[in-house]
N, CA, C and O of each residue as an XYZ file, in Angstrom:
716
protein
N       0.842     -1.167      0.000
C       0.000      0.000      0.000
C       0.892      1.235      0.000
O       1.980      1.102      0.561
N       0.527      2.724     -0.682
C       1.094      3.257     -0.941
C       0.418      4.728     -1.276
O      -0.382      4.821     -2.207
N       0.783      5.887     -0.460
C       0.057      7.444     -1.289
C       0.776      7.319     -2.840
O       1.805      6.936     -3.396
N      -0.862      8.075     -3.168
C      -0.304      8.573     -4.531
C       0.984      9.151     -4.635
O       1.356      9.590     -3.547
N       2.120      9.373     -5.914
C       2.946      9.866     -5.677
C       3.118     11.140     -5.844
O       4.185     11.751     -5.809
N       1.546     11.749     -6.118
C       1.915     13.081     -6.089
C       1.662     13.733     -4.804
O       1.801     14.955     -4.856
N       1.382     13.331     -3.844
C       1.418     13.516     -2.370
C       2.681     14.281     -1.943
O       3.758     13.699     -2.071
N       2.659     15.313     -1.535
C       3.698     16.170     -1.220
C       3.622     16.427      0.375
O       2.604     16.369      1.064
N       5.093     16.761      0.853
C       5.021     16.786      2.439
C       3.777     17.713      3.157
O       3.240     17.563      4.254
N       3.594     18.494      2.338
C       2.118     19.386      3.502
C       1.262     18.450      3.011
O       0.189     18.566      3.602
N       1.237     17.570      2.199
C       0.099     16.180      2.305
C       0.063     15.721      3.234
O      -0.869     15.845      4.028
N       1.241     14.943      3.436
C       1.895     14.065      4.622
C       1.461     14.961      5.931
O       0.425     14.629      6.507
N       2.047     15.837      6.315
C       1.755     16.799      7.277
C       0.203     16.522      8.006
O      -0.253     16.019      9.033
N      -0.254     17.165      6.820
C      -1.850     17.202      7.221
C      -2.107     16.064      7.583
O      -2.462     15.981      8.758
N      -2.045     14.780      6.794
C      -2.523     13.258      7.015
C      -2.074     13.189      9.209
O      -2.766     13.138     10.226
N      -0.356     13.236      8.859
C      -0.206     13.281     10.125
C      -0.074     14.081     11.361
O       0.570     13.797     12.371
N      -1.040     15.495     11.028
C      -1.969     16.417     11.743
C      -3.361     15.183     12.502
O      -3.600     14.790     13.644
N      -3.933     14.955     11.249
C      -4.949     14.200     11.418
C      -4.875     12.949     12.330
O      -5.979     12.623     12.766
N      -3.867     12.193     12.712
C      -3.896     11.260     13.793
C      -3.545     11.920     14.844
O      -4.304     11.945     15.813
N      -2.540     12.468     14.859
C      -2.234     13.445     16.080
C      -3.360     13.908     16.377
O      -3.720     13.449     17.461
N      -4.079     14.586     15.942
C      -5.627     15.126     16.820
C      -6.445     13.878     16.953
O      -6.846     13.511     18.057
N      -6.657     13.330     16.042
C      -7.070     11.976     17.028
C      -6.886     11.333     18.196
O      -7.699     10.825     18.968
N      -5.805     11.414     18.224
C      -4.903     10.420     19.268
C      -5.200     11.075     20.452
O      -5.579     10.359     21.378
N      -5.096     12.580     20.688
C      -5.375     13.295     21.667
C      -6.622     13.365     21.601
O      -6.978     13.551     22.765
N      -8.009     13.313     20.590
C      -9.310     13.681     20.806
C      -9.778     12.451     21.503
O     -10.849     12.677     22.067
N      -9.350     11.208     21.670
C     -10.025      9.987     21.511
C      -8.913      9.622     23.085
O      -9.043      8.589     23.742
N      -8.102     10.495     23.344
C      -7.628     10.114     24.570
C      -7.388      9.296     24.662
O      -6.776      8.740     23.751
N      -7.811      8.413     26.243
C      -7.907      7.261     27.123
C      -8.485      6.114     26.552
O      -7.875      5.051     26.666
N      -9.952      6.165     25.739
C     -10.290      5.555     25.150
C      -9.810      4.754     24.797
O      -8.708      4.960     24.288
N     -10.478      2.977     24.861
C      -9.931      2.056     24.490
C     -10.974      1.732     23.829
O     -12.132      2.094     24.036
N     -10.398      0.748     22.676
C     -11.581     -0.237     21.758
C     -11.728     -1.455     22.705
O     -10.750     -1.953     23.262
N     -13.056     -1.936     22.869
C     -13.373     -3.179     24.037
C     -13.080     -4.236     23.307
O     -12.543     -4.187     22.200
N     -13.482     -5.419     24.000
C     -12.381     -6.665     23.271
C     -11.658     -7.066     23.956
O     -11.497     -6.459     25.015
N     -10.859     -8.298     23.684
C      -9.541     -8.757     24.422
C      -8.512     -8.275     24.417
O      -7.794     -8.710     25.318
N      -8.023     -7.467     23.737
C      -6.968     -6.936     23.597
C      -7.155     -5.295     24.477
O      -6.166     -4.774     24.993
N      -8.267     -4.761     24.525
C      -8.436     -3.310     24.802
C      -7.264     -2.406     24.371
O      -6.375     -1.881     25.042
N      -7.578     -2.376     22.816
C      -6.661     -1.179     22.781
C      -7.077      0.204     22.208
O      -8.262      0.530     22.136
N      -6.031      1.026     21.795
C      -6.498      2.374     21.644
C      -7.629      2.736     20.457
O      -7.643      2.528     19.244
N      -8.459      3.302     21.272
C      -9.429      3.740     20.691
C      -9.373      3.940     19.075
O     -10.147      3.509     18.220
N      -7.921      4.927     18.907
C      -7.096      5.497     17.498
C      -7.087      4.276     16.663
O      -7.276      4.382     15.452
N      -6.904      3.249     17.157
C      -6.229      2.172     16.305
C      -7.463      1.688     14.710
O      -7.278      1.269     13.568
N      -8.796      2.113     15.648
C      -9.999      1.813     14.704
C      -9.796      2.434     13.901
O      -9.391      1.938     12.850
N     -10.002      3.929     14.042
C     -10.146      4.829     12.815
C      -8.776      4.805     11.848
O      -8.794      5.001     10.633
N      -7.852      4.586     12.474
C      -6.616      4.299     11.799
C      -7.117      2.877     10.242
O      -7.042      2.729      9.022
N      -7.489      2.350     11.207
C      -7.556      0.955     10.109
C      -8.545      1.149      9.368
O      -8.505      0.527      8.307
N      -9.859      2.107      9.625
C     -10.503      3.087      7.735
C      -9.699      3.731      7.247
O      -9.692      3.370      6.070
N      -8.965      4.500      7.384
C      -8.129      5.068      6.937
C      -7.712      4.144      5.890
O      -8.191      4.252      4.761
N      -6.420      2.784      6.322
C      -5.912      1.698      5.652
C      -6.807      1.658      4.490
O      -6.758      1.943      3.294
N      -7.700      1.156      5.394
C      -8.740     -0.446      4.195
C      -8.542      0.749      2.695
O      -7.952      0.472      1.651
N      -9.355      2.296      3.090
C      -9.440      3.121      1.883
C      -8.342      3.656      1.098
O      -8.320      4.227      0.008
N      -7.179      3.236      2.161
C      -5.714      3.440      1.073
C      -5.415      2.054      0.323
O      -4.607      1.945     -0.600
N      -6.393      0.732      1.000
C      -5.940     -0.056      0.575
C      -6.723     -0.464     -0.429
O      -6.213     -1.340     -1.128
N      -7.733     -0.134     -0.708
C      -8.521      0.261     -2.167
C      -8.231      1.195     -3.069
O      -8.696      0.921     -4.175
N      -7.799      1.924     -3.030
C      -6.952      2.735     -3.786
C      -8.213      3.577     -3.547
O      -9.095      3.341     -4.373
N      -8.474      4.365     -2.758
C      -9.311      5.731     -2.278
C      -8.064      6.504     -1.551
O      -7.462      5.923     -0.648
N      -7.759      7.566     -1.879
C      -6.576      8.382     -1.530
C      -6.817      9.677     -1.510
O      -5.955     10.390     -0.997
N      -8.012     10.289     -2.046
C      -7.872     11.585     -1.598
C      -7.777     12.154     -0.313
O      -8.382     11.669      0.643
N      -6.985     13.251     -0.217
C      -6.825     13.920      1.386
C      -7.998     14.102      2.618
O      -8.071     13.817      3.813
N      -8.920     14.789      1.536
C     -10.058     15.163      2.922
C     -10.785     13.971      3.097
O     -11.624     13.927      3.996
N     -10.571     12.912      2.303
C     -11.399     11.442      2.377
C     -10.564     10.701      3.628
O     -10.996     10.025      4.562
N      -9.429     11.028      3.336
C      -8.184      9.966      4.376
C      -8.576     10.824      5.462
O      -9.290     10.218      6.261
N      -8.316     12.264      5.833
C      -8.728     12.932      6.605
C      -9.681     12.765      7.728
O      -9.471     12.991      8.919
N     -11.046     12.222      7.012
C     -12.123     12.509      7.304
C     -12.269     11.389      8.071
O     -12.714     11.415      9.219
N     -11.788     10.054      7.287
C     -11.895      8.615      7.848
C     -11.327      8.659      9.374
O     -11.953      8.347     10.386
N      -9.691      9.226      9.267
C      -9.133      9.378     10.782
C      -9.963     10.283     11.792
O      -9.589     10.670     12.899
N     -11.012     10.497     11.244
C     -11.837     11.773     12.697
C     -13.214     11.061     12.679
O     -13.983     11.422     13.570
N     -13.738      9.942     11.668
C     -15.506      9.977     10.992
C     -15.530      9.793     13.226
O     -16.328     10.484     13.859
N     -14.912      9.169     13.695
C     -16.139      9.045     14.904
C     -15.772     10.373     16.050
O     -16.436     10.633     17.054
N     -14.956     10.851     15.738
C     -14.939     12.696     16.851
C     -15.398     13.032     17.523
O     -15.261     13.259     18.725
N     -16.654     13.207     16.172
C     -17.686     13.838     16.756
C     -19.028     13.241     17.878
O     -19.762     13.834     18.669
N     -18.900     11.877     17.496
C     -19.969     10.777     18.041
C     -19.454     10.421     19.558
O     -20.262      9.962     20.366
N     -17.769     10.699     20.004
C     -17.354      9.912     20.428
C     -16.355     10.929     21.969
O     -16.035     10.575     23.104
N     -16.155     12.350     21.125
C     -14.929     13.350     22.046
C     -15.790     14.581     22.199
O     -16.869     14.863     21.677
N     -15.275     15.027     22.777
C     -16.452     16.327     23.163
C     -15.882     17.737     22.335
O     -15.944     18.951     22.527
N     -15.171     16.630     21.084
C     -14.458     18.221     19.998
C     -16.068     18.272     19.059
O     -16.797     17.369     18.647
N     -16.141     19.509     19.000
C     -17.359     19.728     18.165
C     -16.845     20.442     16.592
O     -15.669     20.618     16.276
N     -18.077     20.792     15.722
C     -18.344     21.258     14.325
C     -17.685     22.039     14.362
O     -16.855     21.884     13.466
N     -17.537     22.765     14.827
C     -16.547     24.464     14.795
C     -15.114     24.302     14.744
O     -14.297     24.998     14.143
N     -14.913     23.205     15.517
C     -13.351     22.750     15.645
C     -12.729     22.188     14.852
O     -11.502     22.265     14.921
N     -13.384     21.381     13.764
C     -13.053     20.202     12.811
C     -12.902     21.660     11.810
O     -11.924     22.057     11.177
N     -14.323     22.276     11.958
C     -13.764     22.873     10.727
C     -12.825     24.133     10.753
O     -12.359     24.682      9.755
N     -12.658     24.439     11.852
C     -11.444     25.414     11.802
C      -9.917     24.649     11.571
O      -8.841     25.074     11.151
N     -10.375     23.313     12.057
C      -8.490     22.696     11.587
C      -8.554     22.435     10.062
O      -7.801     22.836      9.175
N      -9.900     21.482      9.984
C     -10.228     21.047      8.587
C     -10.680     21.473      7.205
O     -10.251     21.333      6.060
N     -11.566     21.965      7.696
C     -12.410     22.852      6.494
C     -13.970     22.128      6.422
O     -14.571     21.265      7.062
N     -14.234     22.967      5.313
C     -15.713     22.618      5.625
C     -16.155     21.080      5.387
O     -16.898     20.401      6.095
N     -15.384     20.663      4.001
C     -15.206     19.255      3.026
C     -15.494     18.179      4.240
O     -16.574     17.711      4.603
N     -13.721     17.865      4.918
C     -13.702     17.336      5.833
C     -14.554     17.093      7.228
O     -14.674     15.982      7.743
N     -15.175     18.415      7.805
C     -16.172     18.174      8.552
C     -17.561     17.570      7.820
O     -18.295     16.744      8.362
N     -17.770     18.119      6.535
C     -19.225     17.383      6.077
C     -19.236     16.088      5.988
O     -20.260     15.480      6.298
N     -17.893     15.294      5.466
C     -18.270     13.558      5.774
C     -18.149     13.277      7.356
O     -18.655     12.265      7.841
N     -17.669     13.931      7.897
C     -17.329     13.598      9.400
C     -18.750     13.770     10.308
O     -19.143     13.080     11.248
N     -19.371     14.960      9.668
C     -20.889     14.951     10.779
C     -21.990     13.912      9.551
O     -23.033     13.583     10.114
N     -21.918     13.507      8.387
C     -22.940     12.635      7.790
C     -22.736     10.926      8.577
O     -23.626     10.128      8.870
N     -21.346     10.802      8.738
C     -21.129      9.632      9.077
C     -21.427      9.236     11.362
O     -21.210      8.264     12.085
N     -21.878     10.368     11.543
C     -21.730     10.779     12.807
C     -23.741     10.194     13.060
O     -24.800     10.591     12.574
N     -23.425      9.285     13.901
C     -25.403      9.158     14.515
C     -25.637      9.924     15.229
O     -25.028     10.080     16.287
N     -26.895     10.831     14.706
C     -27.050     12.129     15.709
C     -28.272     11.615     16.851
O     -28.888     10.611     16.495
N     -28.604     12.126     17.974
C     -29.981     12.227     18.588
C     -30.780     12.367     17.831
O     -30.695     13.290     17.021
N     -31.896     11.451     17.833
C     -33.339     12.007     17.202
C     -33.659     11.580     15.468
O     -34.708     11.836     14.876
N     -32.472     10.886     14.896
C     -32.056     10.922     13.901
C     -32.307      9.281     13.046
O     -31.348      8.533     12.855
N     -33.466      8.985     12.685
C     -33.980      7.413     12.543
C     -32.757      7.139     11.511
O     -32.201      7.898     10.717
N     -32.617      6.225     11.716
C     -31.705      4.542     11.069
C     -31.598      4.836      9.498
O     -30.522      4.771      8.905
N     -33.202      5.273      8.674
C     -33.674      5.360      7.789
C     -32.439      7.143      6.582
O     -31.785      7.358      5.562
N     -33.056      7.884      8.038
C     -32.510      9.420      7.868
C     -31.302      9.578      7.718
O     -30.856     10.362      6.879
N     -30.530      8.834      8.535
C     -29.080      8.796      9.117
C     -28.406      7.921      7.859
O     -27.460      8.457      7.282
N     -28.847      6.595      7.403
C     -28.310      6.371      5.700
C     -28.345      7.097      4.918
O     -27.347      7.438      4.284
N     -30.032      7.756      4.645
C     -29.803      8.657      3.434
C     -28.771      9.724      3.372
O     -28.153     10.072      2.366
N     -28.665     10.198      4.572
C     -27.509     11.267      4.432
C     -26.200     10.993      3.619
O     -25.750     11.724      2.738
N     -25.580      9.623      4.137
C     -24.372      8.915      4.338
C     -24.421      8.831      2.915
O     -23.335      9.068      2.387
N     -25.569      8.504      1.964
C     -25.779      8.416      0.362
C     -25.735      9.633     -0.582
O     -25.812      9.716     -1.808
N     -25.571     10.651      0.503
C     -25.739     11.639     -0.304
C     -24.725     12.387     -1.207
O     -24.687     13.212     -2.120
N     -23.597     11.308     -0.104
C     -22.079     11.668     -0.582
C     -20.820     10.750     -0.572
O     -20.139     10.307      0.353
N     -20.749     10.617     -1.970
C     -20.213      9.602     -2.295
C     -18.680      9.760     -1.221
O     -18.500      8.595     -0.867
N     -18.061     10.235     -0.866
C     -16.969     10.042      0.356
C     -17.567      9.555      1.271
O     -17.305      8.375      1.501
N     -18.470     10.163      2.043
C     -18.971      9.574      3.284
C     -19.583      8.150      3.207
O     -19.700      7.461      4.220
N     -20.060      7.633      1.691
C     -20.429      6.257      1.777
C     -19.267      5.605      2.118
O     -19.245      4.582      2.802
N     -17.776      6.464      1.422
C     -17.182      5.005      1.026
C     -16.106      4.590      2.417
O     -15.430      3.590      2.658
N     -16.373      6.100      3.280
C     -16.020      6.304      4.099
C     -16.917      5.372      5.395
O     -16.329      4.872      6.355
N     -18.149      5.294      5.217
C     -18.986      4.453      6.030
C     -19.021      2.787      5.657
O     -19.544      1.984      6.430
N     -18.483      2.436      4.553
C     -18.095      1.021      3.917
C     -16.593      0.597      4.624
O     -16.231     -0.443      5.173
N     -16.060      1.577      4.419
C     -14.558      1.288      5.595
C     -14.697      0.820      6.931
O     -14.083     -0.102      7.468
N     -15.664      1.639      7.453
C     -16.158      1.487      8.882
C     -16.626      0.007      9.280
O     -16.477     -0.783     10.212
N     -17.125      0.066      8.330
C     -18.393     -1.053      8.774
C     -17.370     -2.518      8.154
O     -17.946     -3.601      8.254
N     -16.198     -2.536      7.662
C     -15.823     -3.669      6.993
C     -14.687     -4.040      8.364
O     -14.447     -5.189      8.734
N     -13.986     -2.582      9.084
C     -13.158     -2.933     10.277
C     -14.004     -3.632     11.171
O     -13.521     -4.599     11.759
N     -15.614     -3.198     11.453
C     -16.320     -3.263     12.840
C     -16.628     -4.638     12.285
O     -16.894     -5.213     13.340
N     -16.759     -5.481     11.410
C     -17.300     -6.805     10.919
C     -16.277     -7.741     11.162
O     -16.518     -8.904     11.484
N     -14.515     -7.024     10.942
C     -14.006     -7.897     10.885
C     -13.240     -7.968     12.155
O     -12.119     -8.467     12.256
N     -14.062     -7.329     13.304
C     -13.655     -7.402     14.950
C     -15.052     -7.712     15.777
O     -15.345     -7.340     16.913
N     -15.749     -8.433     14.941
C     -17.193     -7.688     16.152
C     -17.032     -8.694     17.156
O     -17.470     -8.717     18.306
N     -16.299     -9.559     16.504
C     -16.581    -10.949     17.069
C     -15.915    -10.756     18.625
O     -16.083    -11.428     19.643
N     -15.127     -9.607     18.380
C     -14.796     -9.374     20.313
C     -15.588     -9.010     21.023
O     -15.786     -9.209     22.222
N     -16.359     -8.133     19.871
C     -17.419     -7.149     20.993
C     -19.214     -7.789     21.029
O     -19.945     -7.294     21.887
N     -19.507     -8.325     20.555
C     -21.066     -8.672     19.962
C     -20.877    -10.464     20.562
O     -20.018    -11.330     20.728
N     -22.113    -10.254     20.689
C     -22.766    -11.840     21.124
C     -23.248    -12.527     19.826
O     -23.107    -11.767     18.868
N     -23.581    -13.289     19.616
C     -23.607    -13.829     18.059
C     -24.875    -13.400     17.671
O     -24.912    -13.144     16.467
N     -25.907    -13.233     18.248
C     -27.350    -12.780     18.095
C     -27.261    -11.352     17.260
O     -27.837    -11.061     16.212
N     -26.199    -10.417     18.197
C     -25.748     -9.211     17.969
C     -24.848     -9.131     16.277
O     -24.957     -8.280     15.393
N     -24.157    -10.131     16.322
C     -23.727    -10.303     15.162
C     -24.885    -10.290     13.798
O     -24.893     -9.452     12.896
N     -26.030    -11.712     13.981
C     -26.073    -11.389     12.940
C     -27.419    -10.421     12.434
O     -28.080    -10.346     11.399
N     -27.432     -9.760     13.709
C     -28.454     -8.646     13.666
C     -27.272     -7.174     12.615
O     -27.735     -6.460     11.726
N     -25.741     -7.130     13.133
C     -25.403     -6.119     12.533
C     -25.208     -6.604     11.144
O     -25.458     -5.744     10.300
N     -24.794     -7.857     10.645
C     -24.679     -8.447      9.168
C     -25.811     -7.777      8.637
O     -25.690     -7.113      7.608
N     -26.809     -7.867      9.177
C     -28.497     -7.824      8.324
C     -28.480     -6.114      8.025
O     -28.743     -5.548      6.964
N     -28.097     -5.535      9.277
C     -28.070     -4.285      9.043
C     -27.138     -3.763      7.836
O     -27.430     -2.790      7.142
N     -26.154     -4.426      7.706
C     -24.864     -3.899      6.910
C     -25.711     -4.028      5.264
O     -25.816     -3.208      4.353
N     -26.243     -5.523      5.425
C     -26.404     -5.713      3.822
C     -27.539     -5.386      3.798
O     -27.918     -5.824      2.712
N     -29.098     -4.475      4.670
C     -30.040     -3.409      4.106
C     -29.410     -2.258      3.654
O     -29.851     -1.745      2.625
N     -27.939     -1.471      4.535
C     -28.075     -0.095      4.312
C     -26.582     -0.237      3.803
O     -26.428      0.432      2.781
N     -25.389     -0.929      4.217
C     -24.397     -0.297      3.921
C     -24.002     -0.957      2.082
O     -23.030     -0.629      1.402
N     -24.921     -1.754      1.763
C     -24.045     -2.550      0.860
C     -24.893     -1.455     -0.789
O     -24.400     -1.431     -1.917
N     -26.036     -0.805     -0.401
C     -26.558      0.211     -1.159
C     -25.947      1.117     -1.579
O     -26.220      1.790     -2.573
N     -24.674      1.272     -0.559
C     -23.607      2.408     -0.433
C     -22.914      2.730     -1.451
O     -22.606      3.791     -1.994
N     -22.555      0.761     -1.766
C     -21.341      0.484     -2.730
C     -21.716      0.950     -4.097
O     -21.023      0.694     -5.082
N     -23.316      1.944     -4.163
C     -22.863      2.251     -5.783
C     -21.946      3.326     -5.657
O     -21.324      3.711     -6.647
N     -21.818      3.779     -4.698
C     -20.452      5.517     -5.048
C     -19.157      4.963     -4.599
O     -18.231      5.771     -4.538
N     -18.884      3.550     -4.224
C     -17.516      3.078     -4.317
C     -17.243      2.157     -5.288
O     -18.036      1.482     -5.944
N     -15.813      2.197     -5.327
C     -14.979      1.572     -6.630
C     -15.155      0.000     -6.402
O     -15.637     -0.493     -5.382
N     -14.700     -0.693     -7.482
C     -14.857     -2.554     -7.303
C     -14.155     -2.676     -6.191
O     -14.614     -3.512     -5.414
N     -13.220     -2.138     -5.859
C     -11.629     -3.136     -4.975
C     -12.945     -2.954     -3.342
O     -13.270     -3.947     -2.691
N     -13.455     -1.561     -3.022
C     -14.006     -1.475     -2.159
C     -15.298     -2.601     -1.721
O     -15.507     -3.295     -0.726
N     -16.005     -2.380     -2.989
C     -17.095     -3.124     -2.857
C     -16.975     -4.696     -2.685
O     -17.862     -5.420     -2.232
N     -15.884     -5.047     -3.067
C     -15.514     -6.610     -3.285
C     -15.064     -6.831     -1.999
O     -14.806     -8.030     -1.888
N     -14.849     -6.218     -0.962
C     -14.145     -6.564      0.139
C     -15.231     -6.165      1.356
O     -15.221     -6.409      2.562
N     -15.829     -5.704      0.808
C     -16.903     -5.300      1.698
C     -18.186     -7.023      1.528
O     -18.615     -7.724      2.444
N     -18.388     -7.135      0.243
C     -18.808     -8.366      0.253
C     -18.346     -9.585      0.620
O     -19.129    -10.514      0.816
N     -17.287     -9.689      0.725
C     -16.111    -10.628      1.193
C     -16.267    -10.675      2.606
O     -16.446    -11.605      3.392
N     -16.169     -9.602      2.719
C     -16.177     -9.109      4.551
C     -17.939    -10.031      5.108
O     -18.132    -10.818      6.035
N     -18.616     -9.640      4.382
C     -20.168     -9.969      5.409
C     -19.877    -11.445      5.217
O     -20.327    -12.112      6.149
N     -19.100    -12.329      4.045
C     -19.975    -13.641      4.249
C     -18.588    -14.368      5.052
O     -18.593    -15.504      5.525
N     -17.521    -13.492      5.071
C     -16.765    -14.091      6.468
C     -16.900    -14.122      7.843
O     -16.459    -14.950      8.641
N     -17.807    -12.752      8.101
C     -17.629    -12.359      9.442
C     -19.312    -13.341      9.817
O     -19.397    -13.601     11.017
N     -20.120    -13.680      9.253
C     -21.748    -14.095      9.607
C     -21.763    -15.493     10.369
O     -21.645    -16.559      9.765
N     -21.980    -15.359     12.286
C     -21.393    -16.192     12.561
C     -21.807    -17.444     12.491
O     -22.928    -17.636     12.022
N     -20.887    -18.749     13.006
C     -20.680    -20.485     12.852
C     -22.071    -20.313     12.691
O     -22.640    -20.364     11.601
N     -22.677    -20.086     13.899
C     -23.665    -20.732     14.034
C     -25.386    -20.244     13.068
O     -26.448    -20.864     13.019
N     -25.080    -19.238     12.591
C     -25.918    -19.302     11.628
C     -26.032    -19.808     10.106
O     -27.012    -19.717      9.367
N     -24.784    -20.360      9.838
C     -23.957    -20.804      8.360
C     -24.763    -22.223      8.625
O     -24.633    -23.163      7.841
């Protein structure tokens, strides 16, 4: 895996602006599981999967290292976008579950923009291919069902490499005992 090569150091910079405020927004935070580790490590690995599809634009990589910020640290809209800009905060609050905000509402948004889908296909392909630490199997294949009503609709604004791994992903992770 590899940045484009026209990626220049205030690329780099920014990219590694963007974990650095993570790392500090997301604190103490640990991901639950056996391992309990840093919170960072999740959003880090959307980041990957979408470099590892060949999705590389900045405010997309950007956006992936912050999508949970806002859901998750008590940094708000004003802040993202004074570091970020506006781009970067708009996939970051579509991909964000607000209060009050049905299941239904909260996809369409996520559809409205092709980053934030492909950015919410990343998400959902790390959380599938760990749930098994966090979810009871019931829980499991309640989130499978969820993934392939709303997230797999997603895959028309992402590329094959994405979509193929995202399908790959549900019929690995769907557990023993329902196969």
């Amino acid at each position: 895996m590899k940045l484009r090569n026209s990626y220049n150091a205030s690329t780099l910079i920014e990219l590694l602006g963007a974990i650095s405020f993570a790392t500090w927004a997301h604190g103490g935070q640990k991901r639950g599981g056996k391992d309990e580790e840093p919170y960072v490590t999740h959003p880090l690995a959307v980041c990957t999967i979408l470099l590892m599809c060949n999705i590389d634009g900045v405010e997309i990589l950007i956006a992936s290292i912050l999508h949970d910020i806002l859901e998750d640290t008590k940094v708000k809209p004003g802040e993202l976008i004074e570091k970020y800009g506006e781009m970067v905060t708009w996939y970051v609050e579509l991909v964000s579950k607000r209060e009050g905000v049905s299941t239904e509402d909260y996809y369409t948004g996520i559809a409205s923009s092709p980053e934030a889908s492909m950015i919410k296909i990343a998400d959902r392909i790390h959380n599938l291919c760990t749930m098994q630490d966090f979810f009871s199997t019931k829980k499991q294949a309640s989130y499978i069902a969820e993934t392939e009503k709303y997230i797999l609709p997603l895959t028309k604004h992402a590329n094959k490499k994405l979509t193929e791994l995202l399908e790959v992903t549900i019929k690995l992770a769907e557990p023993l005992s329902l196969i």
